[in-house]
KEPARO-226308 format. One record per residue (C-alpha): chain; x, y, z. Coordinates in pm, whole numbers, plus 50000, padded with zeros to 5 digits. Layout:
residues N
+----+-------+-------+-------+
! ch !    c1 !    c2 !    c3 !
+----+-------+-------+-------+
!  A !     X !     Y !     Z !
...
+----+-------+-------+-------+
***
This chain:
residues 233
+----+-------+-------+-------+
! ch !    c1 !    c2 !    c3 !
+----+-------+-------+-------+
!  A ! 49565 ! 48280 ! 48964 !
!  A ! 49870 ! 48131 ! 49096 !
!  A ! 50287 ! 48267 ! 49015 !
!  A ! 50555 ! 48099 ! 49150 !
!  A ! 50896 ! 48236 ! 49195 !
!  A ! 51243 ! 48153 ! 48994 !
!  A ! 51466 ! 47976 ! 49141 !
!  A ! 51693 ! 48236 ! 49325 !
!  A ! 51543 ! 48298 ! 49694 !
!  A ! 51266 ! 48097 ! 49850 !
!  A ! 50949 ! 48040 ! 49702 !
!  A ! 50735 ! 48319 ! 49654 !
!  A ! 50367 ! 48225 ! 49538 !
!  A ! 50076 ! 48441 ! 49438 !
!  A ! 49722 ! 48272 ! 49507 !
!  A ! 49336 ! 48390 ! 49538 !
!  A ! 49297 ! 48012 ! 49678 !
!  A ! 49136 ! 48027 ! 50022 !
!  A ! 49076 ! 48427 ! 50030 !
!  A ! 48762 ! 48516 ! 50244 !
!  A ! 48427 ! 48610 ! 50025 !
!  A ! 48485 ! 48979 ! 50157 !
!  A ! 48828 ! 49029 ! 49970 !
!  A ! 48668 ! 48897 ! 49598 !
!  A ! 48584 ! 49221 ! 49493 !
!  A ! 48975 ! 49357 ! 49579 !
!  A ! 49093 ! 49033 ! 49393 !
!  A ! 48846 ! 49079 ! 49094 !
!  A ! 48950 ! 49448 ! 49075 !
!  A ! 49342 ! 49362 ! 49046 !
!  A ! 49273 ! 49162 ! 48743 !
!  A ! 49139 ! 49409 ! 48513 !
!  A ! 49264 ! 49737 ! 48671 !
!  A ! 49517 ! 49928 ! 48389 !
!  A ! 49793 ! 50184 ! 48474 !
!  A ! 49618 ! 50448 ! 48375 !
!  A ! 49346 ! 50379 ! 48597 !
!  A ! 49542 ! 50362 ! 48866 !
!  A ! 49748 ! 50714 ! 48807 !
!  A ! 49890 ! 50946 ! 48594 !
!  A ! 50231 ! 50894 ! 48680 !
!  A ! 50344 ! 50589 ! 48506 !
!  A ! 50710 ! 50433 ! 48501 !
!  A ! 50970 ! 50641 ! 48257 !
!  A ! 50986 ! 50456 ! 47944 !
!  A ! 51340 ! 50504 ! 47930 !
!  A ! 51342 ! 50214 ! 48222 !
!  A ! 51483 ! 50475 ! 48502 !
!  A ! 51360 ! 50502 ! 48838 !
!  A ! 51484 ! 50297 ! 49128 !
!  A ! 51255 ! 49976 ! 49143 !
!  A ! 51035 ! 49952 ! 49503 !
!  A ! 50798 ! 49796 ! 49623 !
!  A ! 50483 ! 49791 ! 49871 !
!  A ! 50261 ! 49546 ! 50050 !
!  A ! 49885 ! 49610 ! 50081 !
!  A ! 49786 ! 49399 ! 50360 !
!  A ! 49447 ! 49325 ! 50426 !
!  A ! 49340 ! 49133 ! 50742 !
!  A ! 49023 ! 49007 ! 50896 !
!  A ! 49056 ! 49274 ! 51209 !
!  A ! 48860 ! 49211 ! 51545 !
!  A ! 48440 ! 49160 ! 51552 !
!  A ! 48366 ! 49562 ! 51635 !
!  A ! 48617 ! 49707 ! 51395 !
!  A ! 48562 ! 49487 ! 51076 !
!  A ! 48850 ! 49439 ! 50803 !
!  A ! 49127 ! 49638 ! 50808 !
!  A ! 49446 ! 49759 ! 50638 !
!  A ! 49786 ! 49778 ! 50744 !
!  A ! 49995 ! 50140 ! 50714 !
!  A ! 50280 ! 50267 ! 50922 !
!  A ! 50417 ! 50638 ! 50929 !
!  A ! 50741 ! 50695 ! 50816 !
!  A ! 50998 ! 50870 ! 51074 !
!  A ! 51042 ! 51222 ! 51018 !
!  A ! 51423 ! 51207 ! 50974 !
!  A ! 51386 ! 51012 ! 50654 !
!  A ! 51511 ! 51184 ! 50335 !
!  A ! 51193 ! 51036 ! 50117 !
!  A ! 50798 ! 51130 ! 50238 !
!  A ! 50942 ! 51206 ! 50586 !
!  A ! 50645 ! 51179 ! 50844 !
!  A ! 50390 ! 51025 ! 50597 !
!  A ! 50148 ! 50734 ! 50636 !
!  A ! 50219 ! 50451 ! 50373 !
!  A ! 50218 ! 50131 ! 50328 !
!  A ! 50539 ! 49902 ! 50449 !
!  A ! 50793 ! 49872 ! 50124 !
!  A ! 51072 ! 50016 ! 49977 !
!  A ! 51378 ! 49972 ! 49736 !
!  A ! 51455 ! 49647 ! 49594 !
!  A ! 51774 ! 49475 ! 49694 !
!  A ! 51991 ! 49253 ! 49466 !
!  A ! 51909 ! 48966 ! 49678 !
!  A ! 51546 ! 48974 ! 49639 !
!  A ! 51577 ! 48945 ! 49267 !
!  A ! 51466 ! 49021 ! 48916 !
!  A ! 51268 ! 49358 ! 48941 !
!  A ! 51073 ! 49251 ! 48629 !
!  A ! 51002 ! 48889 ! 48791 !
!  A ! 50931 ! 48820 ! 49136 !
!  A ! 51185 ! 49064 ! 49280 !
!  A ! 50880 ! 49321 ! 49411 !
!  A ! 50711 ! 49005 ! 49584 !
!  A ! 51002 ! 48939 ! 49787 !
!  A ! 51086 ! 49288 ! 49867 !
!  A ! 50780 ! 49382 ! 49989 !
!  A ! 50739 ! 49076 ! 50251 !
!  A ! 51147 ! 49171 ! 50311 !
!  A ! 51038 ! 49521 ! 50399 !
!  A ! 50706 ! 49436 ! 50540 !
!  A ! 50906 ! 49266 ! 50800 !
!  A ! 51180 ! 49472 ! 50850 !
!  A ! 50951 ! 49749 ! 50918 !
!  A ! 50644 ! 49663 ! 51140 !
!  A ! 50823 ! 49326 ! 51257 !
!  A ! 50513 ! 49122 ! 51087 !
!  A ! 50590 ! 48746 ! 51028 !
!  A ! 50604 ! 48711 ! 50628 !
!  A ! 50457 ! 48330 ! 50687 !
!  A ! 50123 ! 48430 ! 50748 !
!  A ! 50084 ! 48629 ! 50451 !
!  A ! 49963 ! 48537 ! 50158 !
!  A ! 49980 ! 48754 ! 49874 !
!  A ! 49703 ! 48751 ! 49632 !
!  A ! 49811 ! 48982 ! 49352 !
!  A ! 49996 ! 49246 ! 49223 !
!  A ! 49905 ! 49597 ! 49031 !
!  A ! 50073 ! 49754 ! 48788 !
!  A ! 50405 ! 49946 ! 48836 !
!  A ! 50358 ! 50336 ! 48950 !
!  A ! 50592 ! 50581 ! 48955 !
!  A ! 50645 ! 50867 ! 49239 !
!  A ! 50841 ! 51168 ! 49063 !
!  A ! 50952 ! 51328 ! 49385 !
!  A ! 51134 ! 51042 ! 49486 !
!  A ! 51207 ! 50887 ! 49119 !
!  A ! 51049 ! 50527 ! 49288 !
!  A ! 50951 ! 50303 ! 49094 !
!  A ! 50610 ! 50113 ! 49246 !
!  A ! 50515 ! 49770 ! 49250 !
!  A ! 50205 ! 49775 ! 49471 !
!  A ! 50182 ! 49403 ! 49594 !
!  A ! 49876 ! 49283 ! 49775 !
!  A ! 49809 ! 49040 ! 50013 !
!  A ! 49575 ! 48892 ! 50309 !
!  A ! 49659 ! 48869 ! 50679 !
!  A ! 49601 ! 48479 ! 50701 !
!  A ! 49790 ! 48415 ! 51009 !
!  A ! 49802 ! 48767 ! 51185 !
!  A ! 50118 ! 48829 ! 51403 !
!  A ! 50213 ! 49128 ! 51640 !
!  A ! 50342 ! 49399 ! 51469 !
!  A ! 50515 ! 49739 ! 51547 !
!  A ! 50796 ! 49999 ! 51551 !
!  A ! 51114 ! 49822 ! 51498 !
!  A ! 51357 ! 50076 ! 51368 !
!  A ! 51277 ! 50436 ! 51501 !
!  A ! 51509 ! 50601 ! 51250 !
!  A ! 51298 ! 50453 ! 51005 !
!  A ! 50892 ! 50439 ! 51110 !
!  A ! 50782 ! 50633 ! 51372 !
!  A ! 50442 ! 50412 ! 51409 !
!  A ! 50248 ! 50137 ! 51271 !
!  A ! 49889 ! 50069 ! 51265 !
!  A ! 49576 ! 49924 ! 51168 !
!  A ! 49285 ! 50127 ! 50958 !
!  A ! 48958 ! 49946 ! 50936 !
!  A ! 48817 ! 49959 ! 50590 !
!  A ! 48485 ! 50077 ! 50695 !
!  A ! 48673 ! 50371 ! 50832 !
!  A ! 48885 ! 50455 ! 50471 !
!  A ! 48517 ! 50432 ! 50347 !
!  A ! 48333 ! 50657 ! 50592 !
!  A ! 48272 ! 50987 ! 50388 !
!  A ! 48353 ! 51209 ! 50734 !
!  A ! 48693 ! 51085 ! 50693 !
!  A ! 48710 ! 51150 ! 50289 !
!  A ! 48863 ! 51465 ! 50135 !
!  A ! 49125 ! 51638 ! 49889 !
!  A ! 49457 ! 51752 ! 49969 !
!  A ! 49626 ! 52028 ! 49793 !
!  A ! 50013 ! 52028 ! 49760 !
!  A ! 50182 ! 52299 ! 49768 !
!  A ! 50309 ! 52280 ! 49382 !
!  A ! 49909 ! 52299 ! 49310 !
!  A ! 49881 ! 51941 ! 49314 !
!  A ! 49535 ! 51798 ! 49423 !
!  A ! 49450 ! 51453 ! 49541 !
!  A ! 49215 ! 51233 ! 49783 !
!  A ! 49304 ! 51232 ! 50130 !
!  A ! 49178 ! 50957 ! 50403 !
!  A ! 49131 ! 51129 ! 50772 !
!  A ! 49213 ! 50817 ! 51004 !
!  A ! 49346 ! 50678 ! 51313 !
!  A ! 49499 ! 51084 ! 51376 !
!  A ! 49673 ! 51087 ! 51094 !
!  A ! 49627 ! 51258 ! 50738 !
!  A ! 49643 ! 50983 ! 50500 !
!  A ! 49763 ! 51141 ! 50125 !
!  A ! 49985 ! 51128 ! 49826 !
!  A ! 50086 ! 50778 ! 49678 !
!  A ! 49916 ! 50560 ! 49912 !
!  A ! 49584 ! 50754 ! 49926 !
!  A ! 49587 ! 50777 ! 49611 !
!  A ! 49630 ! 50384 ! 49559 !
!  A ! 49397 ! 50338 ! 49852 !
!  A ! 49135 ! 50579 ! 49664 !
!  A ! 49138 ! 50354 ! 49311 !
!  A ! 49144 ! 50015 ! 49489 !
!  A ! 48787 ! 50099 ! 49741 !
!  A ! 48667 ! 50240 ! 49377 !
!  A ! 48734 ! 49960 ! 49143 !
!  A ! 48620 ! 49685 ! 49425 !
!  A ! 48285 ! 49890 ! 49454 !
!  A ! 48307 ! 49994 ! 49834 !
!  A ! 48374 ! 50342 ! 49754 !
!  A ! 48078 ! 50585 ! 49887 !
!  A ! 47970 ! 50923 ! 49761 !
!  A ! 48180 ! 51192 ! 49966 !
!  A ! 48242 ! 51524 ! 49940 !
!  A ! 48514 ! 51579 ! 49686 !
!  A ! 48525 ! 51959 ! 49755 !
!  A ! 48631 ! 51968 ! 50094 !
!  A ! 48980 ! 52058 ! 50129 !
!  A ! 49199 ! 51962 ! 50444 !
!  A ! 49610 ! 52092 ! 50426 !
!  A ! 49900 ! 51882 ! 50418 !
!  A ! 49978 ! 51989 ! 50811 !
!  A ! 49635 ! 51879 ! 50919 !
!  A ! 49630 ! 51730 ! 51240 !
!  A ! 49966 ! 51845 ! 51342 !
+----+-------+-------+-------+
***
């Protein structure tokens, strides 16, 4: 599969061309995963929600650690998911374009960078899921994927916005010691990653959670232990 961008912006292209053997099963999985697979929470059909997006980025890690996948937590200050691990993204901007097009490819590299200082140049993105919706914040999702081709140093570069960044190996996310369920406060339940000393929930655990399942690396764990929100703190 390969999208190029419209005309407004530079060149934004979407290729599986040259992806190493180890991310087929992530690529495969994008192609035939539906919303509802993915969550519950699907986009208002009324078209409102304020259009985001984030970058899954996969890179080849070091020898010991294997594969990994890139999250940052979000600075406590922040009015949205204050102190939670996700994935770099946010809002849309006019300049990155049409939110129905290409927009979310752009504005996830934008943010990608602007957040964890990563160059954009050495990723390639490889595909895109379908758009989710977060009703707490009234975000609308486009979870855009890609592959750490050319790594580069990355890092805090705003602290008023991202208090860390960091890598998670996947063999880690699918270690069943570091599996479990969250429970919200409101009563709502949902899988929870235990990782790099930080509690790993909501949104991105929950996309984190479909993706190992539909690529096949998800192993049995223990869906009835419970860890709270403030685990860890």
């Amino acid at each position: 599969m390969t999208r190029t961008s419209g005309a407004q912006g530079a060149p934004v292209t979407v290729s599986r061309a040259g992806l190493p053997g180890w991310l087929d099963p992530v690529a495969g999985a994008v192609e035939t995963i539906r919303p509802r697979q993915l969550s519950r929470f699907l986009p208002p059909e009324n078209g409102s929600g304020r259009q985001s997006a984030v970058l899954i980025l996969f890179g080849e890690g070091d020898g010991e650690r294997g594969p990994e996948l890139l999250l940052m937590e979000r600075a406590s200050s922040l009015r949205s998911h204050a102190g939670q691990p996700s994935f770099p993204g946010g809002a849309l901007d006019p300049e990155d374009g049409d939110p129905h097009g290409d927009g979310p490819l752009r504005a996830a590299l934008r943010e990608a960078e602007e957040e964890t200082g990563l160059d954009p140049t050495g990723v390639q993105l490889f595909g895109v899921l379908p758009k989710l919706y977060i009703p707490v914040s009234g975000f609308v999702v486009t979870p855009v994927l890609g592959w750490w081709r050319v790594p580069s140093p990355v890092g805090v570069v705003d602290p008023n916005e991202t208090a860390r960044v960091f890598t998670v190996p996947v063999a880690d996310l699918t270690h069943p010691d570091n599996r479990a369920t969250t429970v919200h406060p409101s009563g709502f339940q949902g899988p929870a990653f235990l990782v790099e000393s930080a509690l790993v929930w909501g949104f991105t655990a929950g996309v984190i959670d479909r993706l190992l399942h539909f690529a096949g690396w998800e192993r049995p764990w223990d869906r009835d232990r419970r860890v709270p929100l403030d685990w860890g703190s």
